[in-house]
C-alpha positions in Angstrom: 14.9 -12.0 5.4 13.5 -14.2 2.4 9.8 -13.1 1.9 8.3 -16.6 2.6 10.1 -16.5 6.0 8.0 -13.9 7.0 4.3 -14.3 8.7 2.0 -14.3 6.0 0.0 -11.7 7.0 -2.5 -11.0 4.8 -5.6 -8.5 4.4 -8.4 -8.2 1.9 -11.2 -6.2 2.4 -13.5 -3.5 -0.4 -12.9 -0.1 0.2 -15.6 2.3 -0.8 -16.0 4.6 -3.5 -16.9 7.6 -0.4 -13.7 6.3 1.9 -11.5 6.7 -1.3 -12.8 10.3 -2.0 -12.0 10.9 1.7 -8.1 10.0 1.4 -8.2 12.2 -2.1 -9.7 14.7 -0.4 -6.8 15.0 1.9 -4.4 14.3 -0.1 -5.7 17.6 -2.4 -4.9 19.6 0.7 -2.1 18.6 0.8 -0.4 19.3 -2.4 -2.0 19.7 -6.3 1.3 17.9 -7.6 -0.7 14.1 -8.4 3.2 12.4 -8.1 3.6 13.7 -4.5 0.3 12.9 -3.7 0.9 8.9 -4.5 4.6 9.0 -2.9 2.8 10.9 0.3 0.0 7.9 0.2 3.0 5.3 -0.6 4.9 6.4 2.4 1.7 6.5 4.6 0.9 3.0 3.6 4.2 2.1 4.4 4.2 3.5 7.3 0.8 2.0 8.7 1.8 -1.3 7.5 5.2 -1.7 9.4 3.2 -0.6 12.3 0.7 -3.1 12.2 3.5 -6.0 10.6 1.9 -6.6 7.4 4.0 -7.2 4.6 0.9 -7.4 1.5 -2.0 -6.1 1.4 -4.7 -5.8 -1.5 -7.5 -3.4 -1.6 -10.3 -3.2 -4.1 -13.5 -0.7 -4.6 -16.8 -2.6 -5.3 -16.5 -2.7 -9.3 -12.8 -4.7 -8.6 -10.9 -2.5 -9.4 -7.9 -2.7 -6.6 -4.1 -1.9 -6.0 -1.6 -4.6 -4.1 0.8 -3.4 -1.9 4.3 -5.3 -0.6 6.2 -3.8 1.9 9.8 -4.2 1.7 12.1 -2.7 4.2 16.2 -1.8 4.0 17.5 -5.0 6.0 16.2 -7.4 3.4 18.9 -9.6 2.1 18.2 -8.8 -1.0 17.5 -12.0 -2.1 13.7 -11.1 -3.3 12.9 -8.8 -6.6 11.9 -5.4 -5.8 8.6 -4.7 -5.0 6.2 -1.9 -5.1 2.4 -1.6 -6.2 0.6 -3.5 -8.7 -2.6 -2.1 -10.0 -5.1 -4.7 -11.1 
């Protein structure tokens, strides 16, 4: 499925300096390796945003400073380049 075939199902909203030093928080107890941590939130992100059939999202912190996320999922026909995170 071509990208602009999907629902464009955007989100935009701040997040908060204390929300993301909730997520790092956890993400410490999970593992001190900083590479796992970012596939662990990757695949969590992934995995919130197929729930909730979003296929972008971009988040910034009050200063602007933001990531973009594009989901892309295995029965794509490949006809898109492939995607990941941006940071702004």
């Amino acid at each position: 499925m071509r990208q602009s075939d999907k629902k464009d199902k955007r989100k935009k909203q701040p997040v908060t300096p204390d929300a993301i030093m909730a997520v790092v928080r956890t993400l410490e107890s999970h593992t001190s390796d900083p590479h796992e941590a970012l596939m662990v939130l990757a695949a969590t992100a992934h995995s919130f945003m197929t729930s909730l059939d979003i296929d972008y999202i971009e988040s910034r912190t009050p200063d602007g400073h933001g990531v973009t996320l594009i989901r892309t999922d295995d029965d794509d026909d490949g006809d898109e380049p492939e995607a990941g995170s941006k940071l702004h």
